[in-house]
N, C-alpha and C positions, 0 to 999 in steps of 0.2 A: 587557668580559665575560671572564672568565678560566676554564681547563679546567673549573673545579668546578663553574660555573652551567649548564653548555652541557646535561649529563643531564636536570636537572633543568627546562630551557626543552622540552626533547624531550619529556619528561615531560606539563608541562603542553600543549604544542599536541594531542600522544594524548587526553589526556581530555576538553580542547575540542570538537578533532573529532570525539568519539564521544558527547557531550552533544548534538552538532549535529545528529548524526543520529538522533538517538533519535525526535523530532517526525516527520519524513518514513517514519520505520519502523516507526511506531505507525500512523499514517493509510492507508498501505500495506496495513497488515494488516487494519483495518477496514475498508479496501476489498475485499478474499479476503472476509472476511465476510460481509460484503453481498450477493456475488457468490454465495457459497456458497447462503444461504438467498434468493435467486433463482430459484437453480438447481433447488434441494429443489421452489419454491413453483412452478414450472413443470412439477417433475415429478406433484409432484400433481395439477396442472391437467388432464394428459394422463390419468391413471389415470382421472381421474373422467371424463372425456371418455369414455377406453374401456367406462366401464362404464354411462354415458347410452347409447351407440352399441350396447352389447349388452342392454337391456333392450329387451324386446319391447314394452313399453307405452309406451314414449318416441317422441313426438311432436315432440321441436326438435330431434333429429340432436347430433351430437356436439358438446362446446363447440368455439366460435369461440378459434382460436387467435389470432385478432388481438385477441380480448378479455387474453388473456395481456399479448401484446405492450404494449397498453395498460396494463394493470398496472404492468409493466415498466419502462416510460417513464415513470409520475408518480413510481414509485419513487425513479427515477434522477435527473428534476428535481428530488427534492426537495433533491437535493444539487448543485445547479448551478455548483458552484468545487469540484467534486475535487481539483483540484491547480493552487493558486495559484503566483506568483510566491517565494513566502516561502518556501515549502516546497522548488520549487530552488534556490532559495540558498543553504539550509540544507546541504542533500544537495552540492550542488559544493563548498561552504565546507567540510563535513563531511570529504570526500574530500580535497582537496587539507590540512585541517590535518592530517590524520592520516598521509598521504604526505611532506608537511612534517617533519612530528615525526619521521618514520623515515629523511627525510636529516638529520635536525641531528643525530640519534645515530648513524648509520655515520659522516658526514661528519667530523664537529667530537668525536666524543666516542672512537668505536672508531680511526677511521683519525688521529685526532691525535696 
């Protein structure tokens, strides 16, 4: 390999590793998601509690927050591999090519 190829090896492990990480940072995020509208769906669960608990005519007391919990949990089995093996692999490979790519351009490309 001679100086002219070395930019352009730097080049490509950059765009490797950031193709790599795209997958793990997409799943990520639809994991906040998820979590998000959890969060919402529990707060609603309480409002409506409070407002069973303040009617005067309401005879079953406020919702069962382990009914919540329940929710919660078939929610969350329904996804029972959040974060496989593939996905850190991706993410270390991701990191380390892109760490890569930014030594082969100081190393071999600025400092040569």
């Amino acid at each position: 390999m001679n100086a002219e190829t070395w930019p352009v090896l730097a080049s490509a492990l950059g765009f490797v590793g950031t193709v790599m990480l795209f997958y793990p940072g997409w799943r990520i995020s639809r994991t906040m998601k998820r979590v998000s509208r959890l969060r919402s769906l529990s707060a609603q669960a309480e409002r409506a509690g409070e407002r069973k608990a303040a009617d005067p005519g309401n005879s079953q007391g406020p919702v069962d927050v382990h009914e919540v919990g329940r929710i919660v949990a078939h929610l969350l089995e329904q996804r029972a591999a959040d974060w496989r093996p593939l996905e850190h692999g991706l993410l270390v490979g991701g990191i380390l090519m892109i760490s890569l790519s930014f030594g082969v351009d100081l190393f071999l490309v600025k400092l040569a």
